[in-house]
N, C-alpha and C positions, 0 to 999 in steps of 0.2 A: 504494500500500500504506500501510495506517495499522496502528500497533501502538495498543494497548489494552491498560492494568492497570486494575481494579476491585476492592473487595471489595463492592460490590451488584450482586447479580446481575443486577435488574430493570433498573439505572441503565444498566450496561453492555451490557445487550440494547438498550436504546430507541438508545444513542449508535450500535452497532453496527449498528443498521437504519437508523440516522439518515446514517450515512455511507457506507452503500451504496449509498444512494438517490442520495447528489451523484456517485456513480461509483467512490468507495473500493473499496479490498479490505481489508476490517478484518481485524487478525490479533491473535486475542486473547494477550494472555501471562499469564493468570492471576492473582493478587492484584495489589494496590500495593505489594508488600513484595516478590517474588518478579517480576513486570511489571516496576517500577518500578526495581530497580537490572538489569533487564537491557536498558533502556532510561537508560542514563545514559549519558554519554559514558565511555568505555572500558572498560563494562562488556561482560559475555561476548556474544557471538551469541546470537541471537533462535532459537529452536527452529525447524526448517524443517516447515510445515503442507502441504503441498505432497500432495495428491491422487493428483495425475493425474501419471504420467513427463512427464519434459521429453523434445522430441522430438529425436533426435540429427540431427546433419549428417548423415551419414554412413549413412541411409535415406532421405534426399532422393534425386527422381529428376533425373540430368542431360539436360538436355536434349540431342539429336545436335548437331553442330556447323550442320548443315543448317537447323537450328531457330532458330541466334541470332544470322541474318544474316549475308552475305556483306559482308565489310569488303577494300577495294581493297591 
């Protein structure tokens, strides 16, 4: 995960394709002013961009006991 402040738009799309490409996951935070101090040390959490639900444990399927080896 890479955070990102900009105020060019165009500057911060090129960087934002540019580091997706090495495998990032850019997360933009909006300005250099507004980015930029939420991106400092001990400033607030980074907004959660997050899509897709996380998947819970607790809808995993277990497997039978039969399934995960017999142990002496």
């Amino acid at each position: 995960m890479l955070f990102l402040a900009g105020d060019e738009g165009d500057a911060k799309a090129t960087v934002k394709d540019l580091t997706a490409a090495f495998g990032f996951a850019p997360v933009s935070l909006g300005s250099l002013r507004e980015g930029g101090r939420l991106m400092q040390f001990g400033g607030p959490p980074p907004p959660s961009n997050r899509t897709a639900p996380r998947p819970s444990l607790a809808r995993l399927p277990i497997p039978p006991p039969s399934a995960q080896g017999s142990r002496p």
